[in-house]
N, C-alpha and C positions, 0 to 999 in steps of 0.2 A: 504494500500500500504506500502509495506516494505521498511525502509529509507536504502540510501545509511550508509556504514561504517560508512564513518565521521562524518554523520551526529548522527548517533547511538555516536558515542561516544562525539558529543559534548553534547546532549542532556541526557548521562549519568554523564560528567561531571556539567552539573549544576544541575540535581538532586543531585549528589554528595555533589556539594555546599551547596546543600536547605538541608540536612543532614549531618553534619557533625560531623565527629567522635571527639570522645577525643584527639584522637594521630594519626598521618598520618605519617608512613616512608617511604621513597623512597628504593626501592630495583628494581635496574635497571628496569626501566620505570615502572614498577609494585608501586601502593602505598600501601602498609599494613594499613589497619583500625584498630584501634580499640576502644572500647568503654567501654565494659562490658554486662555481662549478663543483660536480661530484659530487652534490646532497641532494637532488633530486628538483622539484619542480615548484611545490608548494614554498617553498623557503626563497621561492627565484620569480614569484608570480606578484602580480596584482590582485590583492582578495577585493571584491565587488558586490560589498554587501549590502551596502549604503550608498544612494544618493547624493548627488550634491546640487549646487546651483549654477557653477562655468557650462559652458558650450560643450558638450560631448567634446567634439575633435580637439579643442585645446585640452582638457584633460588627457585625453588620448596623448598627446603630443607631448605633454607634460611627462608620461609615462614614459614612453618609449625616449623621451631623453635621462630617465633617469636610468633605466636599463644600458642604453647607447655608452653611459658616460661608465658604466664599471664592469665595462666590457663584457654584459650579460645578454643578452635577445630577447626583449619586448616579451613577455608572455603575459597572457589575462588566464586566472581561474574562473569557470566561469559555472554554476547552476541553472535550477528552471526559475531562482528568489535573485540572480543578479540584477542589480539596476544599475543604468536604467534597462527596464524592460527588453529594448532594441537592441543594447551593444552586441551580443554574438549577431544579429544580422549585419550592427554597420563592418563590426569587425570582418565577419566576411564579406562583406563586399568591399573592403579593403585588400584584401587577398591575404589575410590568417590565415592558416591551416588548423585544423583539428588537430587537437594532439593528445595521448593516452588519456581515452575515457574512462571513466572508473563508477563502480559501483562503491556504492555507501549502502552500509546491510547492519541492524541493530535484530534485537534479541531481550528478554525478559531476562530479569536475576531474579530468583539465583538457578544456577546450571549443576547440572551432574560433575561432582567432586570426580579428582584423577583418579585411577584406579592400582598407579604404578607413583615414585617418590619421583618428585619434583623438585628441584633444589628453584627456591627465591632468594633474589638477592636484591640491597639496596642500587647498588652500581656494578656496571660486569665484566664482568673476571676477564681474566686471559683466557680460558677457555670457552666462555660464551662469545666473545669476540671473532676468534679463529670457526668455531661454526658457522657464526654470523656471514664472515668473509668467502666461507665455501660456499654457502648456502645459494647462492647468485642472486644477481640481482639486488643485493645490499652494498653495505658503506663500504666493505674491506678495502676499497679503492684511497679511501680518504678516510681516515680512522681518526686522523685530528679533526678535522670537521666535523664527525659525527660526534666526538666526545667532548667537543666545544658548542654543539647544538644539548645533548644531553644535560651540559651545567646550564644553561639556559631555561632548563625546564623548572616551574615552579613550585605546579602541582604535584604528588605522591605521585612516585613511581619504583617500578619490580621489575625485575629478568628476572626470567625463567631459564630454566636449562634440565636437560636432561641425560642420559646417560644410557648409553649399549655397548654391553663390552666391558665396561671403563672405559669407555672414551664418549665424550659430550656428543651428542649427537643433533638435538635438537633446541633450539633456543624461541624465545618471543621477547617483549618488552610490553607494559602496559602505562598509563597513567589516568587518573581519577581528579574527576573535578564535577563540582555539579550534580551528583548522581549516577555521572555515566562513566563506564571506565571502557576508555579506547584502547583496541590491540595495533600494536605495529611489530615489524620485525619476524614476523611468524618465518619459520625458515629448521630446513633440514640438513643434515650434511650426507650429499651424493651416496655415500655408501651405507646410509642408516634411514634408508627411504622403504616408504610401503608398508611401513611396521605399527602403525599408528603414534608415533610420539607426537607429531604436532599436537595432535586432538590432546594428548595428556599434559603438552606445554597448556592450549588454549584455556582447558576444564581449570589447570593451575589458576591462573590469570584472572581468570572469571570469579575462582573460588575468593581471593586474594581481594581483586574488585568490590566483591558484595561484600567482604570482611571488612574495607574502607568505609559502607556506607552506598555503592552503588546499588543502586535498581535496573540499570540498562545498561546493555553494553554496543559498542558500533567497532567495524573496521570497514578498511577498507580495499577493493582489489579488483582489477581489469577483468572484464568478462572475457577477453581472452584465455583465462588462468582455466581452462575446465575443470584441471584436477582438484583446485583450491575452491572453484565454486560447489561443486560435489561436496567436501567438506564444512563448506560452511553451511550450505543447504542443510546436510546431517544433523549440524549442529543447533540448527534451529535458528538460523541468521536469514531474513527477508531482506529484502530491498529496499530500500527507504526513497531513494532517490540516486541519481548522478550526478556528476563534475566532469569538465574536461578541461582542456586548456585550449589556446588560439595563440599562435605563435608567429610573429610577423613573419614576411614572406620571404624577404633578403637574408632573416635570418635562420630561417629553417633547419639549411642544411648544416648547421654549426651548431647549433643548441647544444643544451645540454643531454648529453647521452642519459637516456634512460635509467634511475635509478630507486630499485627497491620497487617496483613497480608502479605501487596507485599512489607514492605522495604527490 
C-alpha cells in the first residue's frame, strides 16, 4: 500500500537522518547533500521535500552549481511527495536520466526472534567490516568515508554479524529514531551464501529495534535484487513506496558508480 505524501516524506526524512551527508545546505526548502565519491547517492543528492518560493530553474541552477563546484554530478532524489509536484517532469525534459530506483518496504514490530546467536555490537569490528567489503556492493571501496559517515550518525545504532565456521559470515547495521528502526548494510560473504544468515542478521536487528522502542521497521532495495526481494517479501516487508534519482545528462557517464545498492 502506497503511503500518503507526508508520510513519504517523513519516513524519507529519517532515513535521511540514518545517513547522513558531510554537508547539508538549504536552498529554498531543497537540502543539497553532499559527501563525496564512493558512499553512494543519497549522501550526493538533493532531498526535495519541501517547497520553496524562487523560480524552479534558478533553484535548479542553484543546485547543479553546487554539485559542479565539488566536482560531484547534479543529482535530484526524487519521490511520488517531491515538490514541486512537476520537477521529475521538468527535470526530464531537461535530459536527466533515471537513475537506481528503489523500493522502500516497512513491516510491523515486533518480528520472529533469530533462531541461531547473533553477535551486536555498538561500532564494527574488523570482522564485520571485511564481510561488509566482500559482501558487494558496499563501502569496502572507501572505508574512511563510510566510518566518517557512521560518526555522523546521531540516533542508536547496532551491527550485527554473524558466524559459519568461525569465520563472520554475515553482517547488517541498523538505527532507530522515531519508532522506526531502518536496516542498511544487509550483506553476505560469497562463500557463506544460501544458508539463511541474513534472515538471522535481519530477525537480530529487528529484535534489537523493538528492544529500543521501535514499532516499525523500513529498508530499502532495487527491485532489480530478486533474491533480496524474495527475502524481504518472506519476511513480511511491503512496499511502501519509491525513490529514484535524475542525474544531469553531461554528467551521467561519470557519476558516481553504484554503491551498496538503494542509498
Amino acid at each position: 500500500m502506497q503511503h500518503r505524501p507526508d508520510e513519504i516524506r517523513r519516513l524519507e526524512a529519517l532515513a535521511d537522518r540514518a545517513w547522513p551527508p558531510a554537508e547539508a545546505v538549504p536552498c529554498d526548502g531543497w537540502e543539497l547533500r553532499a559527501t563525496g565519491l564512493g558512499i553512494g547517492r543519497r549522501v550526493n543528492s538533493v532531498a526535495t521535500a519541501a517547497d520553496g518560493s524562487l523560480p524552479l530553474d534558478e533553484r535548479i541552477s542553484r543546485a547543479e552549481d553546487f554539485y559542479r563546484q565539488r566536482g560531484l554530478p547534479p543529482t535530484f532524489k526524487l519521490t511520488a511527495a517531491s515538490l514541486p509536484t512537476d520537477l521529475d517532469r521538468v527535470l526530464g525534459a531537461a535530459g536527466y536520466r533515471v537513475d537506481a530506483p528503489t523500493s522502500v518496504r516497512t513491516r510491523a514490530l515486533p518480528a520472529d526472534s533469530p533462531t541461531l546467536q547473533v553477535l551486536i555490537e555498538e561500532h564494527p569490528s574488523e570482522e564485520w567490516r571485511q564481510v561488509n567489503a566482500a559482501a558487494g556492493e558496499h563501502y569496502g571501496s572507501a572505508p574512511r568515508i563510510f566510518l566518517d559517515l557512521i560518526a555522523r550518525i546521531r540516533a542508536p545504532l547496532a551491527f550485527a554479524s554473524i558466524t559459519d565456521g568461525g569465520q563472520a559470515a554475515a553482517e547488517g547495521m541498523a538505527v532507530v529514531e522515531a519508532g522506526w528502526v531502518g536496516l542498511f548494510e544487509i550483506g553476505t560473504h560469497p562463500g557463506h551464501r544460501r544458508l539463511g544468515l541474513a534472515r538471522q542478521v535481519i530477525a537480530a536487528l529487528l529484535a534489537w529495534g523493538a528492544e529500543q522502542g521501535a514499532s516499525r521497521a523500513y529498508l530499502q532495495v532495487m527491485p532489480a535484487n530478486i533474491p533480496a526481494l524474495a527475502m524481504y517479501d518472506d519476511l513480511g516487508f511491503t512496499e511502501a513506496y519509491r525513490y529514484w534519482y535524475r542525474v544531469a545528462p553531461a554528467d551521467a557517464a561519470r557519476r558516481d558508480a553504484p554503491s551498496a545498492g538503494a542509498r
